[in-house]
C-alpha positions in Angstrom: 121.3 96.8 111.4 119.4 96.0 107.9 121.6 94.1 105.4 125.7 88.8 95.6 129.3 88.2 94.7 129.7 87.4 91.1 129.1 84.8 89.4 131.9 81.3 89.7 133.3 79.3 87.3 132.9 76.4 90.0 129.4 77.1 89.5 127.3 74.2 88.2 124.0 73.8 86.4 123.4 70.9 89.2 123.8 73.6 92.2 120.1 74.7 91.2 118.4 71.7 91.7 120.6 71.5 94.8 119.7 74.7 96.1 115.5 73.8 95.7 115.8 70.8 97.2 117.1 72.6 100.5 114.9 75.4 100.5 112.5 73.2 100.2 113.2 70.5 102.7 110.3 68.7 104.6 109.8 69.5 108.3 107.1 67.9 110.4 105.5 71.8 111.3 103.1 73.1 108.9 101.0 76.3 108.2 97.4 75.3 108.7 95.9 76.2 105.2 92.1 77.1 106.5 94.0 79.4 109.3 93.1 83.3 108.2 96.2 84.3 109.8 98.3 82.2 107.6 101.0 83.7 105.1 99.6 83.2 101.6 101.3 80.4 100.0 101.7 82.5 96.4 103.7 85.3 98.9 106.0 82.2 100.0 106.6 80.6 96.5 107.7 84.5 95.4 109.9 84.9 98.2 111.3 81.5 97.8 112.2 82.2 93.8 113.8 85.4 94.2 115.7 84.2 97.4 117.0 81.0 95.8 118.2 83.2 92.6 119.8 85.3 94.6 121.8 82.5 96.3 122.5 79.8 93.5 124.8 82.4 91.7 128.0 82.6 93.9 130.0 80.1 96.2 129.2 82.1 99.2 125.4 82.1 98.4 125.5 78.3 98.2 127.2 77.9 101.7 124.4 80.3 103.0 121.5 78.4 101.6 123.2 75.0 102.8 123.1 77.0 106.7 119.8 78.3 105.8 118.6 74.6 105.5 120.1 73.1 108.5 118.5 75.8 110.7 114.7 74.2 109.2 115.0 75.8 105.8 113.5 79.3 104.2 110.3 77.6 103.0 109.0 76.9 106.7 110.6 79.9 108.1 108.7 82.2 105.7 105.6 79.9 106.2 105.8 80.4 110.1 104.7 84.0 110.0 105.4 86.7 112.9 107.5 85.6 115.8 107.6 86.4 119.2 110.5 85.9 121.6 112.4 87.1 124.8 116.1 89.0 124.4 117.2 89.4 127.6 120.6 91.5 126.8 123.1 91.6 129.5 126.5 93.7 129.1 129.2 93.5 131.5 128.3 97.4 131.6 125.8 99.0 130.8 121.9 98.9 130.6 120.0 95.6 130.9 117.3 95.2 127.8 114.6 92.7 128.5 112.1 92.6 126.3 109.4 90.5 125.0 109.0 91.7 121.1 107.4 90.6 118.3 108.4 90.8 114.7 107.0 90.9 111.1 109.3 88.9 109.6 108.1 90.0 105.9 108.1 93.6 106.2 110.5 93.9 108.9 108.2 95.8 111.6 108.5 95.3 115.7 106.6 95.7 118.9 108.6 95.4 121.9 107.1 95.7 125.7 109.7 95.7 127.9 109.8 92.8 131.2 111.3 95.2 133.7 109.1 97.9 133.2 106.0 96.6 131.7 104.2 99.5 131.2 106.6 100.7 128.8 106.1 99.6 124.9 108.2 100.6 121.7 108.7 99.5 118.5 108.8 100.3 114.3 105.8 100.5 112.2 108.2 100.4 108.5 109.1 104.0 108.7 108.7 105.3 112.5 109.8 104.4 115.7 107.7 105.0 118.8 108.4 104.3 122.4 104.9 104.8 125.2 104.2 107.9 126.4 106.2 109.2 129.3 109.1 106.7 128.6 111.4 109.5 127.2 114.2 108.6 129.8 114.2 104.8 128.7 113.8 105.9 124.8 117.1 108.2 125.6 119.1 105.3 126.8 117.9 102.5 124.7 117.5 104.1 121.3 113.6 102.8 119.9 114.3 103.0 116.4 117.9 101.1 116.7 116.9 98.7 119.1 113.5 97.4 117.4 114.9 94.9 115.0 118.8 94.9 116.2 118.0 91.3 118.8 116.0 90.4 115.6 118.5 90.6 112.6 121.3 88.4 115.2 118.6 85.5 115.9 117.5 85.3 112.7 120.5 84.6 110.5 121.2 82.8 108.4 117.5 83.5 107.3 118.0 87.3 106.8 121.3 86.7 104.4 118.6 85.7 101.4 117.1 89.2 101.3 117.8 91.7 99.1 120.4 94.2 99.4 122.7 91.9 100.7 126.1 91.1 99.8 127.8 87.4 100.2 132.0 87.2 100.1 133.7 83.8 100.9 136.5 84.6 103.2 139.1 81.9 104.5 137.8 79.9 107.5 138.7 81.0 111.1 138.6 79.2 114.3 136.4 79.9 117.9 137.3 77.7 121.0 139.3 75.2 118.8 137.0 74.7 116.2 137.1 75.5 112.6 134.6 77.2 110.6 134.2 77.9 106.9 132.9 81.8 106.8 131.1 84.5 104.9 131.5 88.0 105.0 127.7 90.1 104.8 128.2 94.2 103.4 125.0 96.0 102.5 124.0 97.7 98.9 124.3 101.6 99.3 121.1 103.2 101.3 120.5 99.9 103.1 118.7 100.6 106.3 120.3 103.1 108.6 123.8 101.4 109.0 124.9 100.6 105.2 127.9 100.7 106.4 127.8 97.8 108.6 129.3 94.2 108.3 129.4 90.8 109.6 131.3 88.0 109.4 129.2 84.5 109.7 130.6 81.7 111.2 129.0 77.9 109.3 130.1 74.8 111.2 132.0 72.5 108.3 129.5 69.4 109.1 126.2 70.8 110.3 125.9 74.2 108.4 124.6 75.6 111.5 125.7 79.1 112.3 128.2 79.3 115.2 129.0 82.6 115.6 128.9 86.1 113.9 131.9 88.8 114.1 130.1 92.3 113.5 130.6 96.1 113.8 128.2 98.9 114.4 128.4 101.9 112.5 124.5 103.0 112.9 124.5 106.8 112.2 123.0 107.7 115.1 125.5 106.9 117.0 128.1 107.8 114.7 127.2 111.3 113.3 130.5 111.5 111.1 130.9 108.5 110.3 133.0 105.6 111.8 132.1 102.3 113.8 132.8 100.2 117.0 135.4 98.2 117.8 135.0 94.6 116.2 133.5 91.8 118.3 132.4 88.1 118.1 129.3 86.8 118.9 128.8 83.2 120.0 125.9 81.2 118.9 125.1 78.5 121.4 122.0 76.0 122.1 120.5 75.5 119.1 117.2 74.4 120.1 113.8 74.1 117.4 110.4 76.2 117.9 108.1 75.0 115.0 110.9 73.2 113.2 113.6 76.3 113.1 116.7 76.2 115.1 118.1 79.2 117.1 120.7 79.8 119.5 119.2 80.3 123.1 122.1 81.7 124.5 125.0 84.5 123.7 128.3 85.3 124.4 129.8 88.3 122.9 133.7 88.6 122.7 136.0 91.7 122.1 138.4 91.7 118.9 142.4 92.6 119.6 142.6 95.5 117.4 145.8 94.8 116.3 145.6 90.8 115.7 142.2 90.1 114.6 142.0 87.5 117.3 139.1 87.1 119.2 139.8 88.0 122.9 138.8 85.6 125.8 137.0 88.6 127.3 133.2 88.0 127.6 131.7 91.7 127.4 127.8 90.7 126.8 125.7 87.5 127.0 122.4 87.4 125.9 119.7 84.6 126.5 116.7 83.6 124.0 113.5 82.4 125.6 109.9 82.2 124.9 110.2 81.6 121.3 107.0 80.9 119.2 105.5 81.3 115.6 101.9 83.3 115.8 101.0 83.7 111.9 100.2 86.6 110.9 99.0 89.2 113.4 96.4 92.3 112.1 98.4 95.2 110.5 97.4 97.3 113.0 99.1 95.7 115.9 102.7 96.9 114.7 100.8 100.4 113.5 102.1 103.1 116.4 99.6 103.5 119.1 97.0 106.5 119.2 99.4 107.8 122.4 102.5 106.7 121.8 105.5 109.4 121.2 107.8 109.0 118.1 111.1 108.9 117.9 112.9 112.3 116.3 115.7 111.4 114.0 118.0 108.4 114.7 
């Protein structure tokens, strides 16, 4: 599930100094300097330069930085280091997922230790997935290596649209539950993560900038050998609510896609709840390093 359009002519030289001011927005939550878990503030500033460059340059980019802000705004959100948070994932069919998991938010790595069966643990270290030893039944029907940042990358957009490798299209706005929404279409750079192939469609609320939804596909390759995706769908976003100055959704609704219309279905096919939430700086490395007796995950 890893993810800029060209440059305007509506751009303006006065969008950059519009763009700073939003990624840098005030908010009352901030990293405690003499903490020696805290993320380095020259790691931030880089982040924050390339990220706003990336942006300034297309319609589409602005629109996402203006969402970024509303939802507490890139600065704290790279300040706030790894973060830890209940998915419970609940399809119509299918398997339950309930896991506590935390992420790395800089180099993308998870740790997952599941609430239903706690003695079961999986995750991604960067460049492995791992599930505990024993759990080969649960890896088989959950997928480690898919499943270790997929909750991740849906809570945390609009943050994940400023990294690299991501694509930003203005499409026309579309409507969920009577309300309109301007939109932005996300496509991948070739070789990005294990589903290049993979897009989404973000929903910004007109007024507030805060995400409402995201329509998405699947097309992760181990799933899809030859190539190919799932059926469309919609996600909802709803209850914003603020951990440490950053607004997420705490609850999901996902939404099937009529084929042949494009219209999003009344059928509710998953929810999904977000719980828990918290910012823990910086954990040790080796705390998202696989453990000594851990299995890893063969192929995708």
């Amino acid at each position: 599930m890893n993810i800029t359009s060209k440059m305007s002519s509506l751009f303006k030289p006065s969008v950059a100094v519009v763009l700073t001011a939003l990624f840098l927005q005030p908010f009352a939550a901030a990293v405690d300097e003499s903490s020696a878990n805290r993320v380095p503030q020259k790691w931030v500033e880089k982040r924050l330069e390339e990220s706003q460059k990336r942006l300034e340059g297309s319609p589409a980019g602005q629109l996402v930085a203006k969402s970024i802000a509303a939802h507490g705004g890139l600065k704290r959100w790279h300040e706030a280091g790894d973060l830890t948070f209940r998915f419970i994932y609940t399809p119509q069919k299918g398997l339950v997922r309930d896991t506590l998991q935390t992420i790395d938010t800089w180099s993308s790595r998870a740790r997952h230790r599941t609430l239903t069966q706690p003695e079961i643990e999986f995750g991604w270290d960067g460049k492995q997935a791992w599930h505990s030893k024993g759990a080969e039944e649960f890896a088989k029907k959950i997928n480690p290596r898919f499943w270790a940042l997929t909750p991740y990358y849906f809570v945390a957009i609009p943050f994940v649209l400023a990294d690299s490798g991501v694509k930003l299209t203005l499409v026309e706005d579309g409507t969920f539950e009577g309300q309109n929404y301007r939109r932005v279409k996300v496509t991948f750079g070739d070789g990005v993560g294990d589903a290049p192939d993979d897009y989404y469609v973000v929903y910004i609320h007109p007024k507030t900038h805060q995400v409402g939804g995201v329509r998405y596909i699947v097309s992760y390759k181990g799933f899809f050998k030859d190539g190919g995706h799932s059926p469309e769908k919609f996600m909802a976003y709803e209850n914003q609510s603020s951990t440490d100055s950053i607004v997420f959704p705490q609850s999901f609704r996902t939404f099937s896609v009529n084929k042949e219309t494009g219209q999003i279905t009344k059928e509710v096919i998953t929810t999904a709840r977000m719980t828990d939430v918290k910012f823990e700086g910086r954990k040790q490395a080796q705390y998202f390093s696989v453990p000594q007796h851990a299995t890893l995950q063969e192929g995708l």
